[in-house]
C-alpha positions as CSV (number, residue, x, y, z in Angstrom):
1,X,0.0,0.0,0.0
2,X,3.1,2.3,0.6
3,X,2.8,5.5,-1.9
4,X,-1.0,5.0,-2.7
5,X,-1.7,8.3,-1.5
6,X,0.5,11.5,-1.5
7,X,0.7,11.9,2.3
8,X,3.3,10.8,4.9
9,X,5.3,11.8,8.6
10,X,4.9,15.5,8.0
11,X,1.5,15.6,6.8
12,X,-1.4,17.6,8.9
13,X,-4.9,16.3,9.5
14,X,-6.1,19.6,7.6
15,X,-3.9,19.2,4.8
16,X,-5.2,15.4,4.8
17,X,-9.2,16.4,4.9
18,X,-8.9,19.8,2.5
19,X,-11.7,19.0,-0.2
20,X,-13.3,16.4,1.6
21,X,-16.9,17.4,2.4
22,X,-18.0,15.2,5.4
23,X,-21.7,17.2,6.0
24,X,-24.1,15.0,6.8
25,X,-21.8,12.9,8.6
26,X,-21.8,11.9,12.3
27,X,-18.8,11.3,14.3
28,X,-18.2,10.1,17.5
29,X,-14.3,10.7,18.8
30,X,-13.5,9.8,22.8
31,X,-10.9,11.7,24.4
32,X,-11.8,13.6,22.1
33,X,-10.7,17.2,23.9
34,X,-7.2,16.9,24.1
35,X,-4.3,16.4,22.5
36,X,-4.7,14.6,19.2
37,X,-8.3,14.2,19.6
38,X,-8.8,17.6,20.0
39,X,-7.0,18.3,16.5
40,X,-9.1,14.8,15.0
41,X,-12.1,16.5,16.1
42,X,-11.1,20.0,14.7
43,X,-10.7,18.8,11.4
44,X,-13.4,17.0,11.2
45,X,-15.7,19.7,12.0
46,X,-13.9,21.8,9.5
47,X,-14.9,19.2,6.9
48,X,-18.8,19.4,7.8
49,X,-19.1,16.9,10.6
50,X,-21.1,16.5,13.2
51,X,-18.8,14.7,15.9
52,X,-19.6,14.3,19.2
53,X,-17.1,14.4,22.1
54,X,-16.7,11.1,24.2
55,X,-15.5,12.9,27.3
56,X,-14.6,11.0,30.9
57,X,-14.5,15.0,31.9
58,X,-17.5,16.5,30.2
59,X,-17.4,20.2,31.7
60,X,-14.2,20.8,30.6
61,X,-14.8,19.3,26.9
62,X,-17.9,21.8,26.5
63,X,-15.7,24.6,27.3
64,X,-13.3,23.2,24.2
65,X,-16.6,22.8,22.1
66,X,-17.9,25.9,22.7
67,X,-14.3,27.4,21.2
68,X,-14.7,25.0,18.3
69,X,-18.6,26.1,17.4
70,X,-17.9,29.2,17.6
71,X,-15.3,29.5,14.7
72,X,-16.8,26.7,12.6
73,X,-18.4,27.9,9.3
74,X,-19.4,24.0,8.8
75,X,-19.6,21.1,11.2
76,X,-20.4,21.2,14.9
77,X,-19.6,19.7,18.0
78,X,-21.7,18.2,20.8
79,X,-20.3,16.3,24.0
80,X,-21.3,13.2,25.9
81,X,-20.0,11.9,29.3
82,X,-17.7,8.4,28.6
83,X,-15.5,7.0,31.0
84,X,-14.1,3.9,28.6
85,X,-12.6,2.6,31.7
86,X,-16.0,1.7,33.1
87,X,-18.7,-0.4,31.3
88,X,-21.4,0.7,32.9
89,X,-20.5,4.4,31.7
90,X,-19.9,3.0,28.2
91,X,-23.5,0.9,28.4
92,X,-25.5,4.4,29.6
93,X,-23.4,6.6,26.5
94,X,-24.7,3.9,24.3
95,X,-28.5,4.4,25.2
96,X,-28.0,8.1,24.8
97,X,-26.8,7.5,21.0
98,X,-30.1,7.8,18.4
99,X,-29.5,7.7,14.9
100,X,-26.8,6.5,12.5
101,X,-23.2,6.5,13.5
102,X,-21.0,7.5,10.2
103,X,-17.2,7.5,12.1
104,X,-16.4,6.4,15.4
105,X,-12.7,7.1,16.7
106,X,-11.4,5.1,19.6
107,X,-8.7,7.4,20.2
108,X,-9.0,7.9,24.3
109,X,-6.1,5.7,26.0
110,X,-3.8,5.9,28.8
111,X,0.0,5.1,28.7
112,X,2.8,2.8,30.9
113,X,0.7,3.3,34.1
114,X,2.8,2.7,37.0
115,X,1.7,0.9,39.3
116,X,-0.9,-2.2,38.5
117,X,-4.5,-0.8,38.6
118,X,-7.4,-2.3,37.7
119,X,-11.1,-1.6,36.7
120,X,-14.4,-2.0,38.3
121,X,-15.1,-5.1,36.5
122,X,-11.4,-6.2,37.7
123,X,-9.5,-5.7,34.6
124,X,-5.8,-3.9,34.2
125,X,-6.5,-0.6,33.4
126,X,-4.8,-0.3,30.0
127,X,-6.2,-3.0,28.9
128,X,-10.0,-2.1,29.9
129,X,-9.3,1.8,29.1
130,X,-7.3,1.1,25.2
131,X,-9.0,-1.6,24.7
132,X,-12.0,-3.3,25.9
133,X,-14.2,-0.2,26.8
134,X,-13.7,0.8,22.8
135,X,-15.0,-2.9,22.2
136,X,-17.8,-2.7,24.1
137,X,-18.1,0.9,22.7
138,X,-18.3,-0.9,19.0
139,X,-20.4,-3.5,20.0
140,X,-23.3,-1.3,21.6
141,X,-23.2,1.1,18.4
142,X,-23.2,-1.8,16.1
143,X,-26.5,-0.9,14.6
144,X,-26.2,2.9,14.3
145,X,-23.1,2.2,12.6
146,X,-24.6,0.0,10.1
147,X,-27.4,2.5,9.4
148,X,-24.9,4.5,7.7
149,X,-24.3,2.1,5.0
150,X,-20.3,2.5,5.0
151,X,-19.4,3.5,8.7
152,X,-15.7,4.0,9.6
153,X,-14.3,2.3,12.8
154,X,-10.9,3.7,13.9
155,X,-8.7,2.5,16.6
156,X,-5.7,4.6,17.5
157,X,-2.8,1.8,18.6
158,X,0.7,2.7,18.7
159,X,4.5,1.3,18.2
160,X,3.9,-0.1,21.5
161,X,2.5,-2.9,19.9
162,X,5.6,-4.2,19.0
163,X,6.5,-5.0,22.9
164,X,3.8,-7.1,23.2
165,X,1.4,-9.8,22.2
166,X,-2.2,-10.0,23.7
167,X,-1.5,-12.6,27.0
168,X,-4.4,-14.8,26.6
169,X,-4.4,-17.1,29.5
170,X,-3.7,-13.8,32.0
171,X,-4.7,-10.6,30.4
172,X,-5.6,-8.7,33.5
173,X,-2.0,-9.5,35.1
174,X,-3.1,-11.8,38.2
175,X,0.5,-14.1,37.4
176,X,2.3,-12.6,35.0
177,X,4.8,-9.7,36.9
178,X,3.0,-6.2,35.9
179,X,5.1,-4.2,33.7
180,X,3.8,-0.9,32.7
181,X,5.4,-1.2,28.8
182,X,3.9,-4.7,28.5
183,X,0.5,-3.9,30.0
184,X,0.3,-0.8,27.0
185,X,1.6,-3.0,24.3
186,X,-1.0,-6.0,24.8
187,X,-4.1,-3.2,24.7
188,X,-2.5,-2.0,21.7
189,X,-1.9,-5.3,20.2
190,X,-5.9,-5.6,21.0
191,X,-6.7,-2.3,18.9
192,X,-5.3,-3.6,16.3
193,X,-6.5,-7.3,16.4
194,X,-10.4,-5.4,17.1
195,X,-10.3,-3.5,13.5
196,X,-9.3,-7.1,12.0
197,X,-12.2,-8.6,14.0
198,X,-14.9,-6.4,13.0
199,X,-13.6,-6.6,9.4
200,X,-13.8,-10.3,9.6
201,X,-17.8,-9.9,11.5
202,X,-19.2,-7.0,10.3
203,X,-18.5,-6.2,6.9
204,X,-22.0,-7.3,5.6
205,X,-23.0,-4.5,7.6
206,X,-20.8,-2.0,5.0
207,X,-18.9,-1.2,8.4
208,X,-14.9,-1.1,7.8
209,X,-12.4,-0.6,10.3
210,X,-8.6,-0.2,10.6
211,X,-5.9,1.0,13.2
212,X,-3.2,3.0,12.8
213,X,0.1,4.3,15.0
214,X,-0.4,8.4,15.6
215,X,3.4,8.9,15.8
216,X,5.6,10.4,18.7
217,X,3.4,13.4,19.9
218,X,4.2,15.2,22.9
219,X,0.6,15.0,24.9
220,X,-0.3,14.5,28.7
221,X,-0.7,10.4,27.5
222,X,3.6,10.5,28.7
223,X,2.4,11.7,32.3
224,X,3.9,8.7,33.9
225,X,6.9,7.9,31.5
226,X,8.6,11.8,32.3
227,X,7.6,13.1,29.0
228,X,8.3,12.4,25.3
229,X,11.5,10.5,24.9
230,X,11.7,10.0,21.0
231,X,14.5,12.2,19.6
232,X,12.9,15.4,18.3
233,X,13.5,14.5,14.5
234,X,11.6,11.7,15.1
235,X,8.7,13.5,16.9
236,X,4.8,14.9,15.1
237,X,2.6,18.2,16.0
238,X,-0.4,17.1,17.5
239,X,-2.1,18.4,14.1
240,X,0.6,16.0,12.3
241,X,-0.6,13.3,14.9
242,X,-4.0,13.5,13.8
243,X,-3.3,12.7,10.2
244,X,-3.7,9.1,9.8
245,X,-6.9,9.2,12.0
246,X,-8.7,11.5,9.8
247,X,-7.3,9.7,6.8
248,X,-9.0,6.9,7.8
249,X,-11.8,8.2,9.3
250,X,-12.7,10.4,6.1
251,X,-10.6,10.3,3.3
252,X,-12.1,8.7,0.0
253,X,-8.5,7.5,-0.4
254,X,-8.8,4.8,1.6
255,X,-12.6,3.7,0.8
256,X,-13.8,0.3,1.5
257,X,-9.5,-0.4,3.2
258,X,-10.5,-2.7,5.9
259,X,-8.6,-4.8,8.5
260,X,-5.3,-2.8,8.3
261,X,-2.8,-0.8,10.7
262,X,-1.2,2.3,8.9
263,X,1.4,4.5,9.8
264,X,2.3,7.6,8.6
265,X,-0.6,8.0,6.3
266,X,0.4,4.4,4.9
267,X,0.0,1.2,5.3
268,X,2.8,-0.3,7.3
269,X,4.6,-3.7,6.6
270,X,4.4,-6.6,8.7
271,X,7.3,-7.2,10.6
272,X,9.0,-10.4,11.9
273,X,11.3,-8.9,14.7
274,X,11.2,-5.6,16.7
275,X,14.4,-4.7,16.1
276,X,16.0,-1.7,18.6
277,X,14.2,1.4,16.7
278,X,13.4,3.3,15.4
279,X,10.3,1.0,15.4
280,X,8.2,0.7,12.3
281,X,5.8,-1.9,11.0
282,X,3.3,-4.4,12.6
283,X,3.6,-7.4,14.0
284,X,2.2,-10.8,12.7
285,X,0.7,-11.1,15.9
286,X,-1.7,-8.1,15.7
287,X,-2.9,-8.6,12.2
288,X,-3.6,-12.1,12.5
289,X,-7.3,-13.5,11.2
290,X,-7.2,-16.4,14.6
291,X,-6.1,-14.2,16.8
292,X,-8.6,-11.5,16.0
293,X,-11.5,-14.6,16.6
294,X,-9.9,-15.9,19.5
295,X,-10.0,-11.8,21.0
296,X,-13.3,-11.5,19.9
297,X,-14.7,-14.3,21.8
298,X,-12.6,-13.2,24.8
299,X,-13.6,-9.4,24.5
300,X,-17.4,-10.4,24.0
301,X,-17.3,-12.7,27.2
302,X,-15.3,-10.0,28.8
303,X,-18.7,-7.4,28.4
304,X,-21.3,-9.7,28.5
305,X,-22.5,-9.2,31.6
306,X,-21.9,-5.6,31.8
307,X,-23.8,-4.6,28.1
């Protein structure tokens, strides 16, 4: 897929979304006030959309919607309370949603949390907060997102998925020693393997879905790792960081893509090794058709109860 579009590392999401008309489109972005959300959601509303705000803080995200309404010409932006972390909150922001769903953006995550920390429903917090909250997420918008007869499902993952696989027979961390790095990578391992899953389910509902790896940006998600540590050549603008999400969540560049993890505007190659960086590519792991099944039927047990 490399050069099938003329965009790349230094490419904004503006620059990505100039001439694309998006109105009459409906987005839903979570974390979707801050850092490279805020510019995802900026973009799009420049574009025409109508996105929604998935916000665990909703009074401060109104005050950043407010700012954005009142310099659009086009789109607009509304906010809903969503704490991905918690299922329950994810079940109620479900209920709340009427109508189709055109673009939904799992873009809230944390990063390398310290200490091991865990969910009401007892799962490690990256895991339940990257990963399975934007599953459930997903799953409870299923059907507004196949009234819009070609919905967009994006999952921001990251490089991080190169330090780990998904640990099947302890997810949550109750054996394996916690460490911070491997606790991000599996819940970015998952992103991944979730827009091959729903590829794999969903695609007679016209619903496509891929992941993709924002870059280095320097946003509060390095609170616990002492800030950015990529070299500065190596590092993206939070509007450069945004790119590849609204590539994928609106470009007609990439129409009917499905199942795939780009980088950089492009489709990244598989890797067989991490290698000591800088790190590029995807692992077999996180693009692989069993895997994605055998997540699926552990996510989908995972929210039964709680959806």
């Amino acid at each position: 897929m490399s050069g099938t579009n003329p965009f790349g590392f230094t490419s904004t999401a503006a620059e990505v979304l100039e001439g694309v008309d998006l109105t009459g489109k409906t987005a839903i972005v979570t974390g979707g006030a801050g850092g490279i959300g805020l510019e995802t959601t900026k973009a799009l509303v420049e574009a025409g959309a109508a996105v929604t705000i998935a916000a665990r803080r909703p009074d401060d995200a109104q005050r950043v919607a407010a700012e954005i309404n009142s310099a659009s010409q086009r789109g607009s932006v509304a906010v809903g309370a969503l704490d991905v972390a918690d299922l329950k909150s994810v079940r109620e922001f479900v209920e709340s949603w009427n109508g189709k769903l055109d673009i939904l953006i799992n873009n809230a995550g944390v990063m390398a949390i310290p200490e091991l920390q865990r969910s009401s429903e007892g799962h490690e917090m990256q895991f339940a907060t990257n990963y399975l909250g934007h599953f459930a997420l997903a799953q409870g918008l299923r059907g507004c997102l196949a009234k819009a007869n070609g919905a967009r499902v994006i999952s921001v993952a990251s490089v991080g998925s190169l330090f780990a696989p998904v640990f099947w027979d302890d997810p949550d961390f109750r054996f394996i020693p916690y460490d911070p790095l491997l606790g991000y990578g599996q819940s970015k391992t998952a992103c991944i393997l979730m827009s091959v899953g729903i590829t794999q389910q969903w695609s007679d509902d016209g619903i496509t879905s891929n992941a993709l790896n924002p870059g280095a940006i320097a946003t509060n998600l390095q609170k616990h790792t002492g800030g950015l540590r990529t070299p500065e050549h190596l590092r993206k603008t939070p509007q450069q960081g945004a790119s590849t999400s609204v590539l994928l969540a609106g470009s007609p560049l990439v129409e009917g893509i499905s199942g795939k993890y780009f980088d950089d505007c492009q489709e990244a190659p598989v890797v067989e090794e991490r290698g000591n960086g800088p790190f590029k590519g995807v692992a077999r792991y996180a693009i692989d058709p069993e895997n994605a099944d055998r997540l699926w039927t552990m996510s989908s047990s995972m929210v039964r109860n709680a959806l």
